[in-house]
VOKE-454728 format. One record per residue (C-alpha): residue number from 1; x negated, z negated, y negated. Coordinates in Angstrom, 2 decimals, always signed. Each point is the difference from the previous one (the first is absolute). Example, Ala and Ser with C-alpha at 12.3 -4.5 7.8 and 13.67 -1.06 7.14 Angstrom:
BEGIN
+-----+---------+---------+---------+
!   n !       x !       z !       y !
+-----+---------+---------+---------+
!   1 !  -12.30 !   -7.80 !   +4.50 !
!   2 !   -1.37 !   +0.66 !   -3.44 !
+-----+---------+---------+---------+
//
This chain:
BEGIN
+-----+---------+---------+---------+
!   n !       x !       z !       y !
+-----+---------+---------+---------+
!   1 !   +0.71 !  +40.90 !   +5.17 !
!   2 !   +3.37 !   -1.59 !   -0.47 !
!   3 !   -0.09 !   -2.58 !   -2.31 !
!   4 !   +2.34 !   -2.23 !   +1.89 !
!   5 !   -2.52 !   +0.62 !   +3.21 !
!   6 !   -2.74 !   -0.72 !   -2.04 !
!   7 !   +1.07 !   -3.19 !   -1.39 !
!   8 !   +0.98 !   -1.50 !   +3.35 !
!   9 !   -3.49 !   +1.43 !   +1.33 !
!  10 !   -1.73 !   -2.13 !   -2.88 !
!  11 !   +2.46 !   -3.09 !   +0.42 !
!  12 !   -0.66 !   +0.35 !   +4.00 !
!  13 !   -3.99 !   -0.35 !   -1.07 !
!  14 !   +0.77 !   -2.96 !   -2.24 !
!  15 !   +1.71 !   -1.43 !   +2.62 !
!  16 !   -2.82 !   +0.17 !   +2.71 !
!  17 !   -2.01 !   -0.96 !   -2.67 !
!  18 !   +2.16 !   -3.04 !   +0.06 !
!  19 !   -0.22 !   -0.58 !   +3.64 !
!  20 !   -3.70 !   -0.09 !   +0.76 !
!  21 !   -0.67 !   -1.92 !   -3.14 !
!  22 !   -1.06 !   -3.18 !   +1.98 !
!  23 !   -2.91 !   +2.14 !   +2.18 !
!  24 !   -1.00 !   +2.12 !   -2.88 !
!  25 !   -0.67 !   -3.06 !   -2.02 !
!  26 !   -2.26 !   -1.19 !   +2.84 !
!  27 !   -1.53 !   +2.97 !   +0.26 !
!  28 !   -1.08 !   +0.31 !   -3.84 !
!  29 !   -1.07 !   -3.54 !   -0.25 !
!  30 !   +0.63 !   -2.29 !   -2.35 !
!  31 !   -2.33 !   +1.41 !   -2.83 !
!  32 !   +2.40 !   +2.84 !   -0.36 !
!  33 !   +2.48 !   -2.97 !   -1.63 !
!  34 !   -2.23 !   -1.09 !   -2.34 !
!  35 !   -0.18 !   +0.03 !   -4.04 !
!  36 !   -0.62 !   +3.50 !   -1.24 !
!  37 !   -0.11 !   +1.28 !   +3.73 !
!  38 !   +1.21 !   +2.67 !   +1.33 !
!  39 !   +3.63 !   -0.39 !   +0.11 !
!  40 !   -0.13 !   -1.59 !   -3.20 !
!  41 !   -0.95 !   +3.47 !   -1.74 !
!  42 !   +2.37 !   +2.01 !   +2.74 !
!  43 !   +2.58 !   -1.95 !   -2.21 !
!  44 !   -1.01 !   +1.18 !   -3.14 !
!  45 !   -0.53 !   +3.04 !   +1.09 !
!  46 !   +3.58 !   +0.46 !   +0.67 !
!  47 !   +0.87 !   -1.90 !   -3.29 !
!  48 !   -1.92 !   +2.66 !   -1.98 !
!  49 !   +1.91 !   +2.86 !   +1.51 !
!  50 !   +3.15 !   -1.21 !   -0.39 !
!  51 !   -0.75 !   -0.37 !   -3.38 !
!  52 !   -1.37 !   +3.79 !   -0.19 !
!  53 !   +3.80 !   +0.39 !   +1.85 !
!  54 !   +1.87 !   -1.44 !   -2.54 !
!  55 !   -2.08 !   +1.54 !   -2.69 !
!  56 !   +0.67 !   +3.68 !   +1.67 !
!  57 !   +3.45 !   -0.46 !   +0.28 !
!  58 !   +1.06 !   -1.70 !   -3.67 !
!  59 !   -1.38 !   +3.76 !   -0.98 !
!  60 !   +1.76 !   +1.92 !   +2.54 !
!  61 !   +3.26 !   -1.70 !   -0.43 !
!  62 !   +2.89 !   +1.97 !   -1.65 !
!  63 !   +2.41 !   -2.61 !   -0.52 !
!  64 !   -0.95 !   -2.69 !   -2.69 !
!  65 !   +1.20 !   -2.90 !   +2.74 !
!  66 !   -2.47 !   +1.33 !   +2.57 !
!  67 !   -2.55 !   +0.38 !   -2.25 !
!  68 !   +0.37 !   -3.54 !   -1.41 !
!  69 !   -0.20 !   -1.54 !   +3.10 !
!  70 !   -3.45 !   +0.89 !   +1.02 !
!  71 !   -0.99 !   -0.88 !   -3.16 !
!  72 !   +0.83 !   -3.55 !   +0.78 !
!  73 !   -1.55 !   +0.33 !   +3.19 !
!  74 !   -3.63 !   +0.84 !   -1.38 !
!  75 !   -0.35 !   -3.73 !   -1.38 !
!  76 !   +1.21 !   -1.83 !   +2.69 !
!  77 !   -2.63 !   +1.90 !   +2.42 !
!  78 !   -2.64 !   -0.51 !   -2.45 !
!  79 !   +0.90 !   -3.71 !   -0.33 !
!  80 !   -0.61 !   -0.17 !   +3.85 !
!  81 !   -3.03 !   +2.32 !   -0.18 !
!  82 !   -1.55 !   -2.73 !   -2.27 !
!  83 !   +1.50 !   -3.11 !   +2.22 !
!  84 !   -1.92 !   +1.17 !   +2.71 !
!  85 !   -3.15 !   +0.27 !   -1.60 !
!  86 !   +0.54 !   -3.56 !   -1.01 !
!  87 !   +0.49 !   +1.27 !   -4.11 !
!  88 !   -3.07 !   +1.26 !   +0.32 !
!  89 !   -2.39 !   -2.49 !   +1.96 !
!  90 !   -0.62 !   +2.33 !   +3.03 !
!  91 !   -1.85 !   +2.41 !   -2.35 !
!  92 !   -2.46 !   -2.49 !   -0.89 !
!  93 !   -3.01 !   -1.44 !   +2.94 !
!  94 !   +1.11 !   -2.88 !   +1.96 !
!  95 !   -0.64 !   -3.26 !   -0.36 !
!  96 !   -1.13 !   -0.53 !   +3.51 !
!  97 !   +0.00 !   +1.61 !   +2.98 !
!  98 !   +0.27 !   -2.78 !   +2.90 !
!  99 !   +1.53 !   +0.33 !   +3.54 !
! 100 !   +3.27 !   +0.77 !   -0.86 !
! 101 !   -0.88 !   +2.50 !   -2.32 !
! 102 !   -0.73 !   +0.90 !   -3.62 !
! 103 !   +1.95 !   -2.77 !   -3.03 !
! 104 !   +0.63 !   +1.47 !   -3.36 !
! 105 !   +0.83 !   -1.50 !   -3.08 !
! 106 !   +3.29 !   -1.50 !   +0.07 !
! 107 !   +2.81 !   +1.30 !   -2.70 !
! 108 !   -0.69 !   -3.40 !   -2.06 !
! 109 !   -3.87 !   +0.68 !   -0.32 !
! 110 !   -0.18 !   +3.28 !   -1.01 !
! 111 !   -1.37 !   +0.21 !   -3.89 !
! 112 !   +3.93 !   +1.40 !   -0.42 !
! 113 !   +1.63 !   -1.75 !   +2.41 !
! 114 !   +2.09 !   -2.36 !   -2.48 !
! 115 !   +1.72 !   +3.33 !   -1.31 !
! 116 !   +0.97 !   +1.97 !   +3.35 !
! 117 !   +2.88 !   -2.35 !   +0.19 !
! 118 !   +1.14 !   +0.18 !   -3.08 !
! 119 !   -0.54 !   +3.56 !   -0.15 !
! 120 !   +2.12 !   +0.68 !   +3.32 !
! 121 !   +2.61 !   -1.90 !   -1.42 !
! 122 !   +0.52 !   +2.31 !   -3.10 !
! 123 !   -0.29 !   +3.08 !   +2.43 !
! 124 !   +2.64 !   -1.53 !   +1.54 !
! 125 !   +2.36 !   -0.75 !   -2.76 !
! 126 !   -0.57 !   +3.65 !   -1.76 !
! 127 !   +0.70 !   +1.02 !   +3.63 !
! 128 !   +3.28 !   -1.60 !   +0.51 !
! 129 !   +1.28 !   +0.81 !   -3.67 !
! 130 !   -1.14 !   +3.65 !   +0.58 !
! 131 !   +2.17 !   -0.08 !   +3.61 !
! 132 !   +2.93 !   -1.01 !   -1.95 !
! 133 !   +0.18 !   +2.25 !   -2.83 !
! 134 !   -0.73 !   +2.84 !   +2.63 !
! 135 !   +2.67 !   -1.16 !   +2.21 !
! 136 !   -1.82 !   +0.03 !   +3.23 !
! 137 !   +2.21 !   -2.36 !   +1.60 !
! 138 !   +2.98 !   +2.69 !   -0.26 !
! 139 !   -2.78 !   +2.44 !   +1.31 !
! 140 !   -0.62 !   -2.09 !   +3.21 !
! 141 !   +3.53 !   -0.60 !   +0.51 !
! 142 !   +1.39 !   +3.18 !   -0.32 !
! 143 !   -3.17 !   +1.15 !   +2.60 !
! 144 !   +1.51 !   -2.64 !   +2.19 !
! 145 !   +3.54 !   +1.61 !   -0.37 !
! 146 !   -1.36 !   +3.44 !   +0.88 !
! 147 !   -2.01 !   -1.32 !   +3.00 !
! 148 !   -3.25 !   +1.23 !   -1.66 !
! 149 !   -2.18 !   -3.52 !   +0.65 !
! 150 !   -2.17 !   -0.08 !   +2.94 !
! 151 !   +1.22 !   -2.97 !   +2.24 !
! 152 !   -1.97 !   +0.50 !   +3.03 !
! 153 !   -3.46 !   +0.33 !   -1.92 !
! 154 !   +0.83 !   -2.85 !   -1.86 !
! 155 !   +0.70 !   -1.93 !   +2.51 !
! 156 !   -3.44 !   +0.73 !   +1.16 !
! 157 !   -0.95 !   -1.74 !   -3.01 !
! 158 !   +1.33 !   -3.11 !   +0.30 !
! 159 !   -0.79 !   +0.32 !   +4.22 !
! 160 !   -4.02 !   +0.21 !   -1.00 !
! 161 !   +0.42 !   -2.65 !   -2.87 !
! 162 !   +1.57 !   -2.46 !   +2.11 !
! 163 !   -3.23 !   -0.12 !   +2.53 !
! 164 !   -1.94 !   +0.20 !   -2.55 !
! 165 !   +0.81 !   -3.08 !   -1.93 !
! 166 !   +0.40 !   -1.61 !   +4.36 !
! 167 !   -3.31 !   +0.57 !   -0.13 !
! 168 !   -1.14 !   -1.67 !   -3.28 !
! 169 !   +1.88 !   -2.35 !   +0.59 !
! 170 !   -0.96 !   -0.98 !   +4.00 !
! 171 !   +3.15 !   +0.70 !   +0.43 !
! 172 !   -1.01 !   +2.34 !   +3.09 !
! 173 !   -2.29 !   -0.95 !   +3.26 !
! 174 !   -3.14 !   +1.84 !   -1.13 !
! 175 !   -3.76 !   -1.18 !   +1.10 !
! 176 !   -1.65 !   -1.04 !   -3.45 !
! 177 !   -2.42 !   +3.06 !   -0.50 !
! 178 !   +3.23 !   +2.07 !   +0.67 !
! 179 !   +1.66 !   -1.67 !   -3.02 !
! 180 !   -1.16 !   +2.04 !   -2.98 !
! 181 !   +0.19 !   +3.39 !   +1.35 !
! 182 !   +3.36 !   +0.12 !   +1.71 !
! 183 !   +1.16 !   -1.08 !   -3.58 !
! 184 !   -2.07 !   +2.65 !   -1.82 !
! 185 !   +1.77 !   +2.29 !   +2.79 !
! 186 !   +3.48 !   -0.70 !   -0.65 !
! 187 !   -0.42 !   -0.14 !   -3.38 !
! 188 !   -1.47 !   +3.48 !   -0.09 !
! 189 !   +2.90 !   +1.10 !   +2.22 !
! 190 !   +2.08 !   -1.22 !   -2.19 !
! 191 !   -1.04 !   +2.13 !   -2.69 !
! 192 !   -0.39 !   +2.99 !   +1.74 !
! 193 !   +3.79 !   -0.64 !   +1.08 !
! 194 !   +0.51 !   -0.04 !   -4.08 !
! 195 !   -1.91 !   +3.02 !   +0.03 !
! 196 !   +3.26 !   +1.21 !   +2.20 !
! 197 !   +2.35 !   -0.88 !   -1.94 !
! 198 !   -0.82 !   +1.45 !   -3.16 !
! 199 !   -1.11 !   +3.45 !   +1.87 !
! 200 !   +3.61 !   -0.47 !   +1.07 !
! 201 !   +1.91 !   -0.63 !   -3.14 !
! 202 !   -1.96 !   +2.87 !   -1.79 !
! 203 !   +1.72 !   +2.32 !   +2.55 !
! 204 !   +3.17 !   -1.39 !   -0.32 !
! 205 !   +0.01 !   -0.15 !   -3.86 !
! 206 !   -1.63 !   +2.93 !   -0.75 !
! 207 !   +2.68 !   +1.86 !   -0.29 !
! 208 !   +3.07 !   -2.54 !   -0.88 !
! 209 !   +2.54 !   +0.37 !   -3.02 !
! 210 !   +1.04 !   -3.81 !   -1.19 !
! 211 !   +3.14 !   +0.31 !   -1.97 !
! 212 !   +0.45 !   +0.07 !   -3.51 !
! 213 !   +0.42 !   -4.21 !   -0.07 !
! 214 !   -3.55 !   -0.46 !   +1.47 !
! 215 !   -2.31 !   +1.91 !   -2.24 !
! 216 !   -2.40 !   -1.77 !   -1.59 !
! 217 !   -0.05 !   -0.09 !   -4.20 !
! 218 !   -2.38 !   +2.16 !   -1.67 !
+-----+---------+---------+---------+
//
């Protein structure tokens, strides 16, 4: 199949996905939107394999830039891998389990819980300082310049986010036992539309040839 077919096939499936979110969500109920549900693990599901992505391509990639990049990627997915299990907390038996679901630990009471934030924080730095001495910035923009970034998907993205945090926030009209799922929903839409994107952007950088000026140091 075309590749431009099938990615307006999968976007058209997102999309209805999108549509019939409020009925679905009243058709799965609103234990589907609990902690450690479903949805929850749909999410890091797709986490993990965008990690295995980015892992697959750094080794693939011919051009130091390319390769780089992914190589970045891998710790900001596993940063959000470990978000969503709460650093750790949804590995470990609830708390509780009352109407509304099972209650884990909270970040703060976990026997490690006074380092994840500190620990995140260093990530981040050593993140940042390894983003500028690669020169990713010059990557993205010159991806920009070549219209090689996925608008469209990414605007899926922010689309899903948006009614996502609506819905956290009561922002939205939603019966209370609707609440929790819709939310779990969108946000799992959401990162199947990041999903998109990066199945996107290793098409359309696969095969690219930055200039001279935009190699990263060895």
């Amino acid at each position: 199949m075309n590749k431009q077919i099938y990615r307006r096939l999968i976007i058209g499936v997102w999309l209805i996905a999108l549509v019939v979110a409020y009925p679905l969500c009243q058709w799965l109920g609103p234990e589907r939107g609990w902690e450690n549900g479903r949805l929850e693990w749909l999410q890091v599901i797709v986490l993990c394999g965008l990690i295995v992505l980015a892992s697959v391509q750094a080794k693939r990639a011919r051009e130091q830039s390319v390769r780089r990049f992914w190589r970045l990627m891998i710790p900001v997915f596993v940063l959000m891998v470990l978000r969503e299990l709460t650093w750790g907390a949804m590995l470990l038996p609830p708390v509780e389990v009352g109407a509304d679901g099972p209650r884990y630990l909270s970040r703060k009471d976990l026997p490690y819980g006074d380092f994840v934030h500190p620990a995140v924080g260093i990530v981040i730095i050593l993140w940042i300082l390894a983003v500028i001495r690669c020169k990713l910035v010059s990557f993205c923009l010159e991806l920009v310049r070549n219209r090689r970034i996925p608008w469209l998907e990414m605007g899926l993205v922010v689309v899903a986010s948006i009614l996502a945090i609506a819905a956290e926030r009561h922002i939205l009209s939603l019966p209370g036992n609707m609440v929790m799922v819709f939310e779990e929903y969108m946000e799992t839409l959401a990162y199947l539309a990041i999903g998109l994107v990066f199945l996107r952007l290793k098409d359309n950088i696969s095969n690219i040839r930055m200039p001279l000026r935009y190699f990263m140091k060895k």
